[in-house]
C-alpha positions, 0 to 999 in steps of 0.5 A, a space after each residue: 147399864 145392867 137393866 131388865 129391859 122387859 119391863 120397857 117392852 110394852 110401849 116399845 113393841 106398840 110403837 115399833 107397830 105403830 110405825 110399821 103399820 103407819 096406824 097413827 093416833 087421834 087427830 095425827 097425821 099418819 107416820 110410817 116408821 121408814 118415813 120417819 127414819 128417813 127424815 132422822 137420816 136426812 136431817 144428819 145426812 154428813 155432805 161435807 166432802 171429807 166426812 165418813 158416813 158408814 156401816 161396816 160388817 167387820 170380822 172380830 174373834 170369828 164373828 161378823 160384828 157391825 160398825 156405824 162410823 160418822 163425821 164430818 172431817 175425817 182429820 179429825 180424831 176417831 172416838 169409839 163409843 163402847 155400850 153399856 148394858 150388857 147388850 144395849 146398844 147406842 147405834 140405834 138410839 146415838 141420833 138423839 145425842 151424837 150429831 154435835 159430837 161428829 163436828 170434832 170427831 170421827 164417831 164409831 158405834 159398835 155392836 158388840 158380840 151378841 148385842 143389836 145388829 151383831 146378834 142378827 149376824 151371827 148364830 146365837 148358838 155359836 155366840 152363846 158359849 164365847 159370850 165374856 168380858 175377856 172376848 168383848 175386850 179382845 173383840 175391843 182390841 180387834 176393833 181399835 186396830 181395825 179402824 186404826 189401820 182403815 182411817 190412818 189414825 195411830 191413836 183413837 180415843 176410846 168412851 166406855 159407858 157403864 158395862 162398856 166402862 168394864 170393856 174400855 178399862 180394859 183395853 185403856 190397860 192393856 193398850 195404853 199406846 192405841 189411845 189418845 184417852 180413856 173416858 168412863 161415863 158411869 165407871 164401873 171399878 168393882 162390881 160388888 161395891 157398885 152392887 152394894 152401894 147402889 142397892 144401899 143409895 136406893 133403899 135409902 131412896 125409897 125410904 126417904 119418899 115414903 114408897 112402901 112398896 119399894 122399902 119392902 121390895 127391895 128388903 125382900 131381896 137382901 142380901 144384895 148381892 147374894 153372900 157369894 157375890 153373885 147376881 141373881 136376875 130376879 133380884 138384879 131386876 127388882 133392885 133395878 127396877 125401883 133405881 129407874 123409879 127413884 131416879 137414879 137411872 135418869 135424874 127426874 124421870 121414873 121410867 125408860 120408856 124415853 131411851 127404849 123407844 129412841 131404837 125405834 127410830 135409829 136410821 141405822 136399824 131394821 124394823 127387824 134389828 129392833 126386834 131383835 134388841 130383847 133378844 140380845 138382852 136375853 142371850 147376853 145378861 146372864 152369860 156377863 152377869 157373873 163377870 160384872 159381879 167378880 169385876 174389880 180394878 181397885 187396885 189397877 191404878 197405874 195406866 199409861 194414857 189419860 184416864 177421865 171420869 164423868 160421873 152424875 151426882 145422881 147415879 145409882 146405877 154405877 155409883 159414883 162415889 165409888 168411881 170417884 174414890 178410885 180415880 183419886 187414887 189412879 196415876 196416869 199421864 192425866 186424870 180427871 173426874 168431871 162431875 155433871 150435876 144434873 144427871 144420873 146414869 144417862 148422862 149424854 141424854 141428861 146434859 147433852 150439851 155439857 157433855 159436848 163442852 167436856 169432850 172438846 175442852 177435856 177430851 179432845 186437846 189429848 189428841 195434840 196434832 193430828 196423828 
């Protein structure tokens, strides 16, 4: 999801101290942060015998890129989640919404180039000049063979989630043969048409709960985007801003607060990986930022794997009447759009349960039998 994350930082530094220094707060017991980690780790700890539990340092496009894989029968089929963002990655923050998922999958978080554990392996003055979509999705590519050839499996499916959406769509074209299916939560198709409608559905928003303050921000910032398509960080972060506060990030809250502080207690994650987050965002937004903008698949409307859109009724951020209008449009082997009414852009977090029940009733019966 293409947000300024600075504006989270505040609380997300307090309580990343807090949990290193142990400092607890009035009338609370103190609490560690490698104490509470370690209780989130044990807690989800995979003890069947046939289950993966693991964080590999994979070779991808000349970089070292980090993997955490997790389920509990490793039959069952692989499901590689691409973040959104550019750079805000779910390793750290899957704890609160994936246990259920590694029941029926075997679950694969990666970090892509530039972003969380990755950014921390890998000198940000040789990533820097090599940061695009094209190298994300031949990274993407890289992967899915990778773990094709690691776990034996000669399909997997593939989840992309807002600016991974952008990376998953187009492996999904271009290596239809490697996926059971492609599933787009929050999809994006074309990224002035997301921009636009997305600016309009917040403005609108704002006017309709009598926020001055946000009508005039976000009138300020008009043309949005820039007459030349472009995106420019200020004004990306203004518009931004006020669809966070009028809900149309998550449905029915005003801030981020809530996912940002989840990275704090990623067992997966260092006190130094999660430090490290900002600075990802930081490399990563404006070297990506002209590639969401120019990005357009409305007219790529022919793949040969099933292609599967969930979409919140609520979601600003990648709207998602757009996505809807093109999956109508799209042939493939399958397709479906499975709308969530309870949700905006965060749809795992927002209706977690019902993403569960999709993704077995939907999702899972395209991988057949096993292999």
């Amino acid at each position: 999801m293409v947000i300024s994350m600075n504006r989270a930082l505040p609380s997300c530094l307090a309580l990343l101290v807090a949990c290193q220094t142990g400092t607890p707060t009035a009338g609370e017991p103190e609490l560690g942060r490698a104490k509470a980690t370690a209780i989130i780790a044990a807690v989800r700890k995979i003890v069947t015998a046939d289950g993966i539990e693991e964080q590999l340092e994979v070779p991808l496009g000349g970089t070292q890129q980090w993997i955490a894989v997790r389920g509990r029968d490793r039959a069952n089929p692989i499901l590689l989640m691409i973040h959104g963002g550019p750079a805000s990655p779910d390793m750290p923050r899957s704890w609160a919404f994936q246990t259920g998922w590694e029941d029926y999958f075997t679950v694969v978080q990666w970090d892509q180039r530039g972003a969380g554990k990755t950014f921390g392996a890998n000198d940000p003055a040789t990533i820097s000049p090599t940061l695009s979509l094209e190298r994300i999705t031949e990274d993407a590519s890289e992967l899915v063979q990778f773990l094709r050839t690691r776990y034996g499996k000669a399909k997997v499916f593939v989840l992309g989630h807002s600016w991974g959406t952008l990376v998953g769509l187009g492996l999904a074209h271009r290596h239809p043969e490697w996926l059971h299916a492609y599933v787009g939560m929050g999809q994006l198709v074309n990224g002035q048409d997301n921009e636009r409608v997305g600016y309009a559905l917040t403005l609108e928003a704002a006017r309709a709960a009598g926020n001055a303050q946000a009508v005039e921000e976000l009138k300020a910032i008009a043309p949005y985007p820039e007459a030349d398509g472009s995106l420019p960080i200020p004004k990306l972060s203004t518009e931004r801003q006020w669809s966070i506060h009028c809900g149309g990030l998550t449905h029915g809250r005003d801030i981020l607060d809530y996912y940002s502080d989840l990275a704090i207690l990623g067992p997966e994650y260092t006190a130094a990986d999660v430090a490290a987050l900002d600075r990802g965002s930081e490399l990563s937004l404006p070297r990506l930022l002209p590639d969401l903008a120019k990005f357009d698949y409305t007219d790529v409307t022919h793949f040969d794997c099933p292609i599967i859109v969930f979409a919140g009724r609520y979601d600003t951020t990648t709207p998602s009447s757009v996505a809807a209008a093109w999956i109508a449009r799209v042939h493939a082997p399958k397709t479906q759009l499975i709308w969530f009414e309870q949700s905006a852009h965060m749809i795992m977090f927002e209706e977690p349960g019902r993403v569960l029940v999709h993704l077995v009733e939907d999702v899972l019966p395209l991988a057949g039998s096993p292999n």
